[in-house]
PALOKE-880967 format. One record per residue (C-alpha): residue in one letter; x, y, z. Coordinates in nm, 3 decimals, m for minus. Layout:
! residues N
<A,<X,Y,Z>>;
...
***
This chain:
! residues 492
<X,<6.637,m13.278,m4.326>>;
<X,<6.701,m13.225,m4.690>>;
<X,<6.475,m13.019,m4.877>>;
<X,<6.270,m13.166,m5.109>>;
<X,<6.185,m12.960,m5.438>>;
<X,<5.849,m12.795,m5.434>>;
<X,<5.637,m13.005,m5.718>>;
<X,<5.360,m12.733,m5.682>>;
<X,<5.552,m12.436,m5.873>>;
<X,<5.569,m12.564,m6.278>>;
<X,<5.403,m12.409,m6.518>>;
<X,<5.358,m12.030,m6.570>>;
<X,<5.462,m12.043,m6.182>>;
<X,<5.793,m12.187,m6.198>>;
<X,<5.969,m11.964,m5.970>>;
<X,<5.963,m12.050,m5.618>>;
<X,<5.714,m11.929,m5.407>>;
<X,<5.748,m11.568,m5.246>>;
<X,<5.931,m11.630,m4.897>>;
<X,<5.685,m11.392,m4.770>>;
<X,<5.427,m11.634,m4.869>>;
<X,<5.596,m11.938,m4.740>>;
<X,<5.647,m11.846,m4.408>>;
<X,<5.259,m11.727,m4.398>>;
<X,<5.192,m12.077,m4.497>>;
<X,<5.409,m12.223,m4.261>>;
<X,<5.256,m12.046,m3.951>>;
<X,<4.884,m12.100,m4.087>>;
<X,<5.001,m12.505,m4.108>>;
<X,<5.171,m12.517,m3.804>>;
<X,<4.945,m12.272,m3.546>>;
<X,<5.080,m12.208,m3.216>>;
<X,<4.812,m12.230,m2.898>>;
<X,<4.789,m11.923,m2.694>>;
<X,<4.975,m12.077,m2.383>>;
<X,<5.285,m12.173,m2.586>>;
<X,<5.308,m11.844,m2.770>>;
<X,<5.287,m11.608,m2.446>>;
<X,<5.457,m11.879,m2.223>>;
<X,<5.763,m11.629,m2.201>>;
<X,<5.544,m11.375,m2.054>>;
<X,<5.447,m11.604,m1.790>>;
<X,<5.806,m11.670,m1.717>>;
<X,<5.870,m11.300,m1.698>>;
<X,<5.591,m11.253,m1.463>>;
<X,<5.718,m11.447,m1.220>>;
<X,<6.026,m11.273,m1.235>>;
<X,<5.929,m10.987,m1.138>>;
<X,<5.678,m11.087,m0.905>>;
<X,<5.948,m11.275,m0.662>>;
<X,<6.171,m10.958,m0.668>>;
<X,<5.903,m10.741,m0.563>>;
<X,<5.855,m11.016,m0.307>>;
<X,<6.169,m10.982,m0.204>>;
<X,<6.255,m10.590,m0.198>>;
<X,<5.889,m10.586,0.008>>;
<X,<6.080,m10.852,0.268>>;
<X,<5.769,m11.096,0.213>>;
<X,<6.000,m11.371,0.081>>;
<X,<6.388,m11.406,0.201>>;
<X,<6.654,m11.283,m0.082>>;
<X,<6.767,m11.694,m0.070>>;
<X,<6.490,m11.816,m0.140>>;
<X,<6.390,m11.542,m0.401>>;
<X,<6.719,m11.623,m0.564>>;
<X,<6.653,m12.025,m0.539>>;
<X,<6.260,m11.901,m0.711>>;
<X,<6.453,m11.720,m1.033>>;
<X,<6.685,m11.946,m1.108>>;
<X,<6.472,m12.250,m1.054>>;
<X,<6.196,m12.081,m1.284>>;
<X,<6.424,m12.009,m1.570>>;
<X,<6.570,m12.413,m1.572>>;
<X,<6.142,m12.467,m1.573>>;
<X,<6.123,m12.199,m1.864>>;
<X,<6.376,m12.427,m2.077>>;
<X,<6.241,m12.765,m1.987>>;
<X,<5.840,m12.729,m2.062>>;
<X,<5.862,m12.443,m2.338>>;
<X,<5.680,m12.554,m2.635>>;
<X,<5.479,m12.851,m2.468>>;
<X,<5.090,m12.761,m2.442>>;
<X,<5.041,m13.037,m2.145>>;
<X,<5.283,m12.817,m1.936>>;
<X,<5.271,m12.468,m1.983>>;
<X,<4.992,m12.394,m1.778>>;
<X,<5.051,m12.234,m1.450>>;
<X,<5.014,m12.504,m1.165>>;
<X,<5.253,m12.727,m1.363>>;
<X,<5.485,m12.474,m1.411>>;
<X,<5.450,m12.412,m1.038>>;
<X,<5.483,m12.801,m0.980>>;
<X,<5.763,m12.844,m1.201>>;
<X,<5.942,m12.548,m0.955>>;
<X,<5.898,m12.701,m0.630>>;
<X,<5.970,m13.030,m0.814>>;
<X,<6.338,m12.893,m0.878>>;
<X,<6.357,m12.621,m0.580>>;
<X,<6.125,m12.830,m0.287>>;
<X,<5.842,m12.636,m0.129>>;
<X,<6.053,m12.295,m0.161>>;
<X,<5.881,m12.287,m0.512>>;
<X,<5.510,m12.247,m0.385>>;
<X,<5.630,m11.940,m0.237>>;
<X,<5.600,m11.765,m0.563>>;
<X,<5.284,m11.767,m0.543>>;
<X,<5.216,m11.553,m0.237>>;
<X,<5.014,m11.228,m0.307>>;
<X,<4.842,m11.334,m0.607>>;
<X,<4.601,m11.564,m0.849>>;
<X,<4.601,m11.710,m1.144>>;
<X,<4.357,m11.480,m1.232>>;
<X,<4.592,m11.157,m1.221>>;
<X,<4.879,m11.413,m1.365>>;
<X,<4.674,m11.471,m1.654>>;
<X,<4.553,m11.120,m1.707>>;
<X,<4.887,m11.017,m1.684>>;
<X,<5.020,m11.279,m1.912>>;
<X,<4.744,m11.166,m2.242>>;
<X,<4.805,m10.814,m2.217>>;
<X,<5.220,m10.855,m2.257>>;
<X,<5.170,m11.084,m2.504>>;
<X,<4.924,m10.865,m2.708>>;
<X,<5.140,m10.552,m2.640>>;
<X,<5.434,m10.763,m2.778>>;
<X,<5.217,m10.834,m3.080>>;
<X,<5.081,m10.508,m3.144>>;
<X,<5.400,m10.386,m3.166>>;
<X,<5.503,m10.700,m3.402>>;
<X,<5.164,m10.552,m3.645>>;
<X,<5.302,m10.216,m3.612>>;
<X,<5.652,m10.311,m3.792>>;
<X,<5.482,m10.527,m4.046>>;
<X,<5.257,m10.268,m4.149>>;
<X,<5.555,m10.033,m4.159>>;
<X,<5.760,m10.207,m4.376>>;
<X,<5.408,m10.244,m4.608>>;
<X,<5.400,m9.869,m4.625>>;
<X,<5.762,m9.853,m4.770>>;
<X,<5.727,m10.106,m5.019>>;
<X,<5.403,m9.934,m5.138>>;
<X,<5.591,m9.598,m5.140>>;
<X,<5.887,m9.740,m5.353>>;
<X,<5.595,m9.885,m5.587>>;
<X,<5.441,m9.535,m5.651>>;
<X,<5.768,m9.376,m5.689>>;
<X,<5.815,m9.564,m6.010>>;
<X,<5.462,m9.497,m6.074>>;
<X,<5.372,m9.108,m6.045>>;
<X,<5.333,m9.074,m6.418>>;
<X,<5.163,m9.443,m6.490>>;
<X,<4.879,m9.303,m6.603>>;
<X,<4.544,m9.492,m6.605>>;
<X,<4.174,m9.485,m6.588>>;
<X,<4.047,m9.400,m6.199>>;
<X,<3.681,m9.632,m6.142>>;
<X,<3.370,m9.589,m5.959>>;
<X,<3.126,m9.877,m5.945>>;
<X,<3.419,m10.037,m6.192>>;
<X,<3.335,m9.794,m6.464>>;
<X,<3.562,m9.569,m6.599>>;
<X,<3.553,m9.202,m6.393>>;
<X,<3.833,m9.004,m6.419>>;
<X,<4.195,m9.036,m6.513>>;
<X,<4.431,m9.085,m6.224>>;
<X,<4.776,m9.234,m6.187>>;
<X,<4.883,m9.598,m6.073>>;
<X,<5.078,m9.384,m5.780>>;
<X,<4.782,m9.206,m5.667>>;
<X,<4.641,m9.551,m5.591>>;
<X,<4.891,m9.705,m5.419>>;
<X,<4.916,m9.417,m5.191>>;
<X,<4.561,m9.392,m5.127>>;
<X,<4.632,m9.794,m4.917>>;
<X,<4.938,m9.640,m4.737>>;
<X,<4.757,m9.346,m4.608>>;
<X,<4.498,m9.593,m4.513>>;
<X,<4.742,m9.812,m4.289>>;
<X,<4.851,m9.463,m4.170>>;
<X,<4.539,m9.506,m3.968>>;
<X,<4.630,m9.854,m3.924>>;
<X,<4.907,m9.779,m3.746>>;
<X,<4.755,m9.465,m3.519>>;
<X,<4.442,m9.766,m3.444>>;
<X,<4.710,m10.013,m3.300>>;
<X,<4.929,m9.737,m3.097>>;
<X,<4.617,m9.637,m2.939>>;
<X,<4.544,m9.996,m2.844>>;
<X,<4.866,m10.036,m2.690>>;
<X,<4.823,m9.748,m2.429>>;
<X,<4.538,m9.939,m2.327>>;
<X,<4.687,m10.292,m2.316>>;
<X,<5.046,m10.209,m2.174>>;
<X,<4.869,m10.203,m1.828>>;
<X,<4.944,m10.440,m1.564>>;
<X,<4.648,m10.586,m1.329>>;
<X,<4.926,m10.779,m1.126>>;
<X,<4.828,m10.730,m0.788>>;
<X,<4.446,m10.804,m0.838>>;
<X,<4.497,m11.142,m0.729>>;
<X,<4.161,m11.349,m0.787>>;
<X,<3.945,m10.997,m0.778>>;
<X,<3.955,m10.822,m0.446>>;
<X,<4.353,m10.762,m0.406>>;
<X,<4.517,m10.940,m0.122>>;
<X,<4.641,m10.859,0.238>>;
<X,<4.999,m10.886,0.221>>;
<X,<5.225,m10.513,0.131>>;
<X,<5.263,m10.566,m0.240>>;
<X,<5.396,m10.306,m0.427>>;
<X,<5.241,m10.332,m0.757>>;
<X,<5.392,m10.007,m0.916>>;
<X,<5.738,m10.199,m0.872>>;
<X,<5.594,m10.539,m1.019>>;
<X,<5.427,m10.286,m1.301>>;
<X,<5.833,m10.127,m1.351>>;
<X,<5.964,m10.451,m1.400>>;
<X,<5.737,m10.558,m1.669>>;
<X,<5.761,m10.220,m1.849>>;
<X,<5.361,m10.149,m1.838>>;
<X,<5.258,m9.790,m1.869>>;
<X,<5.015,m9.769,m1.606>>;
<X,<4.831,m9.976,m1.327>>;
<X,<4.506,m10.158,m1.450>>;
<X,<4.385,m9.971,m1.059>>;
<X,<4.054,m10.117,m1.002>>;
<X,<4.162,m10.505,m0.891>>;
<X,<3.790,m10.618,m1.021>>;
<X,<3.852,m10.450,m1.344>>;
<X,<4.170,m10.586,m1.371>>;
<X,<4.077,m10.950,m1.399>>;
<X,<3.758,m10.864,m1.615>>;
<X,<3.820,m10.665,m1.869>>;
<X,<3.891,m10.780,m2.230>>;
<X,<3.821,m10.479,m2.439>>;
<X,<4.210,m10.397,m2.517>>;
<X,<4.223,m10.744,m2.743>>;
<X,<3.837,m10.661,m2.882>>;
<X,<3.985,m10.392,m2.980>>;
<X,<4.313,m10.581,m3.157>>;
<X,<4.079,m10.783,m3.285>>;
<X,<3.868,m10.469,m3.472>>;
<X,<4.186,m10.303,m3.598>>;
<X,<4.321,m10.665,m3.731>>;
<X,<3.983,m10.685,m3.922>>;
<X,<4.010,m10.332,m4.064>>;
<X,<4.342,m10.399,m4.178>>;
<X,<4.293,m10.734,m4.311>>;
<X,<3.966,m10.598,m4.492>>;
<X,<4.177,m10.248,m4.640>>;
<X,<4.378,m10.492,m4.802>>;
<X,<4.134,m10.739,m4.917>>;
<X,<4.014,m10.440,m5.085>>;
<X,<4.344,m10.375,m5.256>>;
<X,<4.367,m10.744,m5.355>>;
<X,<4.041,m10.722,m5.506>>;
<X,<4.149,m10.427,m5.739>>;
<X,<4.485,m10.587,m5.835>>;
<X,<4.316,m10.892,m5.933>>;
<X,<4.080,m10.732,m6.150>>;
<X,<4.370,m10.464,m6.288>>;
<X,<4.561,m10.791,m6.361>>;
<X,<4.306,m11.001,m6.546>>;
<X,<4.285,m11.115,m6.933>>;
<X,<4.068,m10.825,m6.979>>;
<X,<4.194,m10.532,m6.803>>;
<X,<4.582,m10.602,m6.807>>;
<X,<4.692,m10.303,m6.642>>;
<X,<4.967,m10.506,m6.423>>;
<X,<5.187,m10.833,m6.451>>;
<X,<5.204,m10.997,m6.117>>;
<X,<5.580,m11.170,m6.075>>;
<X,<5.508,m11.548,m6.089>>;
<X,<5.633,m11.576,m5.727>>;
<X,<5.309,m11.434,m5.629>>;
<X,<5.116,m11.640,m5.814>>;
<X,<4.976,m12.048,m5.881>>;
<X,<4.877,m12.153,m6.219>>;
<X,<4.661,m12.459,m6.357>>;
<X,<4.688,m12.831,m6.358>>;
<X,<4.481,m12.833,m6.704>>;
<X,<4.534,m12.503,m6.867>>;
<X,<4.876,m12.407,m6.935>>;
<X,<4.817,m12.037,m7.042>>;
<X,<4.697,m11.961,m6.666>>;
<X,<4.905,m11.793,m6.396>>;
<X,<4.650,m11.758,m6.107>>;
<X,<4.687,m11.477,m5.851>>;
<X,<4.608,m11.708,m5.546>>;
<X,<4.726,m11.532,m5.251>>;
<X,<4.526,m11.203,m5.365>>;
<X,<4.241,m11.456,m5.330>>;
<X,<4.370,m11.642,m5.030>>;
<X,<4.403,m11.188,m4.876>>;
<X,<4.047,m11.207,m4.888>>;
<X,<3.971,m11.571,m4.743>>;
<X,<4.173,m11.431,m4.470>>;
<X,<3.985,m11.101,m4.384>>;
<X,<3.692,m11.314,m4.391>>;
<X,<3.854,m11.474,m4.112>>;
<X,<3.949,m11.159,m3.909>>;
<X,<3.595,m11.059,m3.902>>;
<X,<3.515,m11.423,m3.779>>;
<X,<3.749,m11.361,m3.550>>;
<X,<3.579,m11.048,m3.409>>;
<X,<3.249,m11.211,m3.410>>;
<X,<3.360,m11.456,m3.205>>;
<X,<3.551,m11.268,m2.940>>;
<X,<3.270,m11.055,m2.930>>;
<X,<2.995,m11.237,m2.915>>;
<X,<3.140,m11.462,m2.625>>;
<X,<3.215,m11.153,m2.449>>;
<X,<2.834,m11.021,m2.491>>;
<X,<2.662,m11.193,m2.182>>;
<X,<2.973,m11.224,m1.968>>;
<X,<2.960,m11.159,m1.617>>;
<X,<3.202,m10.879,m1.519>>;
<X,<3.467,m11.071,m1.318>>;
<X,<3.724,m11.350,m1.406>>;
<X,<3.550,m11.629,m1.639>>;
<X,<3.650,m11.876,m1.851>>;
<X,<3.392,m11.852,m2.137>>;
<X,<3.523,m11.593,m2.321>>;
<X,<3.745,m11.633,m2.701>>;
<X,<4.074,m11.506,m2.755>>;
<X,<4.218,m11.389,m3.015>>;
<X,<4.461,m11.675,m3.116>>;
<X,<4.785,m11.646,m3.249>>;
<X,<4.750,m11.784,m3.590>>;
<X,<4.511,m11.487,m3.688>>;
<X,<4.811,m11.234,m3.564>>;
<X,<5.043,m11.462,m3.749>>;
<X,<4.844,m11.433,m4.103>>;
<X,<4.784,m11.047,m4.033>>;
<X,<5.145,m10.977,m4.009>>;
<X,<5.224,m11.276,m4.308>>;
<X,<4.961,m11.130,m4.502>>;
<X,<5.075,m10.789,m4.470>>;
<X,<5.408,m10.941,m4.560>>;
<X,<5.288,m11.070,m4.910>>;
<X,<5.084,m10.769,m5.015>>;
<X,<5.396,m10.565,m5.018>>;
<X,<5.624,m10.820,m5.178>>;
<X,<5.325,m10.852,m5.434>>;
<X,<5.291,m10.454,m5.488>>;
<X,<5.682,m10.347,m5.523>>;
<X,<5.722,m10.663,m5.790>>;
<X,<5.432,m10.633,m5.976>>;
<X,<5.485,m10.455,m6.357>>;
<X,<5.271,m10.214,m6.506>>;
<X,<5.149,m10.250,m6.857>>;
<X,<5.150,m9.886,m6.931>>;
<X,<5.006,m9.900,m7.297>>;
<X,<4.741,m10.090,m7.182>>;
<X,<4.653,m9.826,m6.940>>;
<X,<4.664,m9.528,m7.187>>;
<X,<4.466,m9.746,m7.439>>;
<X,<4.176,m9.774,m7.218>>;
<X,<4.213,m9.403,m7.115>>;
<X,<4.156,m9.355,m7.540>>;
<X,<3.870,m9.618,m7.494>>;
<X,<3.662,m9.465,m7.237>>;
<X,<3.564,m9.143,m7.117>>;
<X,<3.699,m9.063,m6.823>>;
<X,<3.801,m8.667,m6.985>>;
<X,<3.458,m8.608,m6.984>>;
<X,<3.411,m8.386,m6.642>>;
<X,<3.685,m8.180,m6.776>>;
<X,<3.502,m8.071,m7.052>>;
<X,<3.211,m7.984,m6.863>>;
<X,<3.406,m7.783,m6.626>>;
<X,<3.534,m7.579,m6.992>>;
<X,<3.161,m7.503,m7.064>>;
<X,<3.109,m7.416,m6.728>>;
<X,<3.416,m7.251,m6.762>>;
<X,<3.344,m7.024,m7.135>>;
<X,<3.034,m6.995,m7.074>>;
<X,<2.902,m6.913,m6.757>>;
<X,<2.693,m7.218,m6.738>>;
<X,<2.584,m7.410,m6.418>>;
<X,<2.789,m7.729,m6.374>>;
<X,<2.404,m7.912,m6.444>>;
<X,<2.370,m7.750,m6.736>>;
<X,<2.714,m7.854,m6.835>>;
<X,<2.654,m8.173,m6.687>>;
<X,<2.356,m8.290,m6.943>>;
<X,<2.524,m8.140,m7.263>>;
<X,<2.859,m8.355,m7.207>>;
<X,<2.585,m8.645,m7.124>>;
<X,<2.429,m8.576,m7.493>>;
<X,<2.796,m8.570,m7.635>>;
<X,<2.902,m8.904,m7.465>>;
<X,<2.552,m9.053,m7.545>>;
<X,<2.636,m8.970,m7.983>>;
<X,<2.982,m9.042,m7.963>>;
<X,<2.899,m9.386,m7.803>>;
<X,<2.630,m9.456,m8.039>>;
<X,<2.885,m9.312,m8.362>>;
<X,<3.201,m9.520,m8.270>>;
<X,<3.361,m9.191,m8.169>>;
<X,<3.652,m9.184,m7.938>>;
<X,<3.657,m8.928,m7.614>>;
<X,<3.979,m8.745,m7.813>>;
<X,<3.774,m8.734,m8.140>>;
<X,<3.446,m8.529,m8.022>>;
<X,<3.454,m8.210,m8.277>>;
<X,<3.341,m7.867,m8.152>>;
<X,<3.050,m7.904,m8.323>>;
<X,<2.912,m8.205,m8.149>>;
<X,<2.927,m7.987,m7.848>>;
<X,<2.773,m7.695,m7.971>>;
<X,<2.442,m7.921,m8.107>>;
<X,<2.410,m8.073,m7.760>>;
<X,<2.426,m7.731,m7.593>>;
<X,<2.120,m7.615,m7.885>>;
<X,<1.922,m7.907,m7.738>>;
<X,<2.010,m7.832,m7.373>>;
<X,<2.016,m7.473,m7.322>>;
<X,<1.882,m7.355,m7.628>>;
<X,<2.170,m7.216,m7.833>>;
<X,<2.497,m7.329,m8.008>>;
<X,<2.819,m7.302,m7.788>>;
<X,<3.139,m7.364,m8.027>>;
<X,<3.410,m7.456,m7.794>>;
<X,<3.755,m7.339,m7.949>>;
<X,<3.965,m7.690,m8.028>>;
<X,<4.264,m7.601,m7.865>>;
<X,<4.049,m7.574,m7.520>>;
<X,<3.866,m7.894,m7.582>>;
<X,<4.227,m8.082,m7.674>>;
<X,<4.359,m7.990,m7.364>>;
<X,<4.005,m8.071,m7.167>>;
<X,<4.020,m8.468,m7.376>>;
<X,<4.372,m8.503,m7.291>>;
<X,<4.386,m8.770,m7.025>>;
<X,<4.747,m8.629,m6.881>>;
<X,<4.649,m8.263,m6.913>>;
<X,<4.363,m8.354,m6.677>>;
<X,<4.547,m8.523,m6.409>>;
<X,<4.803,m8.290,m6.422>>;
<X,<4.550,m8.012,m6.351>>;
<X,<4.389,m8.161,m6.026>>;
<X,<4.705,m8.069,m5.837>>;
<X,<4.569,m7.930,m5.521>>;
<X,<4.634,m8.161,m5.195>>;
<X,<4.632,m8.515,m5.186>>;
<X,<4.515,m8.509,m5.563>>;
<X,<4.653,m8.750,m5.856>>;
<X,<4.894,m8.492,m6.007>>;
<X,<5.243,m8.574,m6.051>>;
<X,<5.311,m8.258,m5.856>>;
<X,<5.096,m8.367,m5.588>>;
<X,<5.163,m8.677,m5.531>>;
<X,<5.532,m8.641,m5.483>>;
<X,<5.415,m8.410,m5.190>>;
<X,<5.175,m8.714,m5.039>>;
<X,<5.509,m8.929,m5.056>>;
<X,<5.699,m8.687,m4.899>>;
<X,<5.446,m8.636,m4.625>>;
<X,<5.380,m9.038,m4.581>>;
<X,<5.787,m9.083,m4.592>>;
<X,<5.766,m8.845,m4.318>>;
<X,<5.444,m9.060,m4.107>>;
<X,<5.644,m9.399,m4.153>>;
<X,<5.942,m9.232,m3.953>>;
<X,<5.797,m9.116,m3.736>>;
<X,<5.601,m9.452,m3.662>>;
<X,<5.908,m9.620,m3.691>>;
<X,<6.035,m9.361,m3.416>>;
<X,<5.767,m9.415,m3.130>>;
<X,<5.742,m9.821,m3.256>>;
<X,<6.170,m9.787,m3.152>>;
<X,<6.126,m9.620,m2.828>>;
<X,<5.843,m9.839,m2.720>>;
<X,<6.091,m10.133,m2.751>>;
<X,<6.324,m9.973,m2.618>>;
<X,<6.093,m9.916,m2.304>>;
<X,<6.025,m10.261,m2.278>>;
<X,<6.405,m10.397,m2.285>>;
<X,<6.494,m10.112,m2.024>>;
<X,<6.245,m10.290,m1.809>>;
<X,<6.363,m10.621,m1.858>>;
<X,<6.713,m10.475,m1.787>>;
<X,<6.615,m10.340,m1.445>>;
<X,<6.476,m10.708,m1.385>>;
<X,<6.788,m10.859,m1.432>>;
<X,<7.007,m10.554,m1.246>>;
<X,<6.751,m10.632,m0.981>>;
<X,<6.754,m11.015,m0.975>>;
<X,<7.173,m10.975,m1.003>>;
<X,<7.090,m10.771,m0.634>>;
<X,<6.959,m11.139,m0.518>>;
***
């Protein structure tokens, strides 16, 4: 098919979309079901189900042999079609092409266990797939304060000027949060990679499985033991579902901030048009959509959540039906959101002097000249706190700027305060006004400073190895176990 030109970019948003963004629009558009997504799972259950069959000598090697290859022919022909993906007519579909060989495959077990099974591979799979998003996230936001450790700019509380900070100190405040991310999601993945295969409906069966073998083959951790438990529990994808929400809401969070640091009246950042719409009427626009779209989208992780839990809330403990899952498309805009945010972070620009202008503006120095009274002086921090609040108060009132307050303004304040004059000498109050001077002092750990920073970089730099390390040797668990399927399916 040729492809058509996208009418939607013109504008002040003439550049293509972000590819990021396109492919997060092309898997919210076109949602996969559950059963089609994790059908390969199913497939690879029954894999390793008939060779533990076999090597137990409850099934002959022939017809194991007829089971595997007839199931992987099934595998191509009803992939992708939601009328046929379910179990019985994959099972009907194998004795279809096999003869009555196929129902054999089902000896030992339920669809209960099968479907148990089936969730928690395809959630470990996913987890995993989060995992290396998030990673890659962490990188881009690295690069971003790289270039940034000396942006400096005003630091907010309640969105009014607090302290100065750096751009970089910001950005790495939302990778040490999907640090925690990250350690969330490997802890949920010790507690999904577990395999309730043997369970069958609930109370196990009679015939000499060997579930530690079927459990091998799949490359689970660890037996789901309890064969009740096994077929009832649904906390390991509650528990996706939480750490999808957090994520989704850490970075509607950062969304929110960029949107506001890159509007008319703040301009503290360009966003690159790619990440961005603009107006049918007003030409002068370039809309940040997708920040706002970040935020639609945690909106939807928490519904998410709320519905997985509350269908969960009343449910019997044992295999039922009425229970939500957590779909696809919600893992597919958590990893595509993820996606964007990064793209959006390492291309945005900074507007430096518009940073430093509102540093001049406000009066974010001011804590720093309090802590030089308390400093001179002797005073309590209070005490300090309520003469700077007299200062700010006639400055404010006299059109004086934060870099401008005289010596003398101090010293009347402290007459009011405390009672008697205290004459600051200028050079300590120009170095207690200057916005750099003051980031540059708070260098202790994980503080804004230049200094500091580097050594948060350096540590996080460090982290995203060593995520990327364990997120490498998980996978490389789970293809050494499909590798030992097919060495032992070859033995057929």
């Amino acid at each position: 098919m040729v492809k058509k030109e996208d009418w939607e970019r013109f504008g002040r948003a003439k550049k293509p979309t972000a590819p990021e963004i396109v492919q997060l629009y092309d898997w919210r558009n076109n949602p996969t079901t559950f059963d089609i997504a994790s059908y390969y799972n199913q497939i690879l259950i029954h894999r390793a189900h008939t060779v533990m069959l076999c090597e137990q000598k409850i099934i002959k090697q022939t017809e194991a042999r007829a089971i595997i290859n007839g199931i992987k022919e099934v595998e191509k022909e009803l992939s992708g079609d939601p009328k046929l993906v379910n179990y019985m007519s994959t099972e009907t579909a194998l004795i279809k092409k096999i003869g009555e060989v196929g129902g054999k495959m089902h000896i030992g077990r339920s669809r209960n266990d099968l479907a148990h099974t089936k969730r928690r591979l395809y959630y470990r799979d996913q987890i995993n797939r989060v995992i290396k998003a998030v990673i890659e996230y962490q990188r881009k936001l690295i690069e971003a304060s790289e270039a940034n450790i000396e942006t400096y700019m005003p630091g907010y509380t309640h969105w009014r000027q607090a302290q100065p900070i750096t751009l970089a100190h910001y950005i790495m405040s939302h990778v040490e949060a999907a640090t925690r991310t990250i350690d969330r999601l490997e802890d949920i993945y010790k507690r999904t990679n577990l395999s309730p295969m043997g369970g069958a409906a609930f109370a196990g069966t009679g015939w000499p499985l060997n579930r530690y073998r079927t459990m091998e083959l799949l490359g689970c951790d660890r037996l789901v033991e309890n064969t009740l438990d096994g077929v009832a529990s649904m906390d390991y994808y509650m528990e996706f579902a939480s750490a999808l929400a957090i994520h989704m809401n850490n970075m509607s969070r950062l969304s929110e901030d960029l949107q506001v640091m890159s509007s008319d009246e703040f301009m503290f950042i360009d966003l690159d048009e790619a990440y961005a719409g603009t107006s049918s009427i007003m030409p002068q626009k370039k809309n940040p959509i997708i920040l706002e779209q970040t935020r639609s989208y945690a909106s939807e992780a928490i519904g998410a959540v709320t519905s997985i839990y509350t269908s969960m809330k009343g449910m019997p403990y044992t295999n039922t039906s009425d229970r939500a899952l957590l779909e696809p498309v919600m893992i597919d805009t958590a990893v595509g959101t993820t996606n964007s945010m990064a793209g959006l972070v390492i291309s945005m620009k900074p507007i430096k002097e518009n940073m430093r202008q509102k540093l001049r503006e406000g009066f974010s120095t001011m804590t720093d000249v309090a802590d030089t009274l308390v400093r001179l002086y002797d005073l309590s921090f209070r005490q300090a706190h309520d003469i700077i609040a007299h200062v700010t108060v006639e400055a404010l009132e006299s059109g004086v700027l934060a870099e401008e307050i005289t010596p003398e303004m101090i010293s009347k304040a402290a007459e009011t305060v405390v009672g008697k004059p205290l004459l600051v000498p200028v050079a300590d109050l120009e170095q207690s006004v200057n916005p750099e001077l003051n980031v540059k002092r708070r260098n202790g750990i994980g503080m804004p400073a230049p200094s500091s920073v580097r050594a948060m970089i350096l540590a996080e730099k460090g982290r995203v190895n060593d995520a990327e390390n364990r997120l490498k040797t998980r996978l490389a668990k789970l293809e050494e176990a499909k590798n030992k399927l097919t060495e032992a399916e070859s033995k057929l």
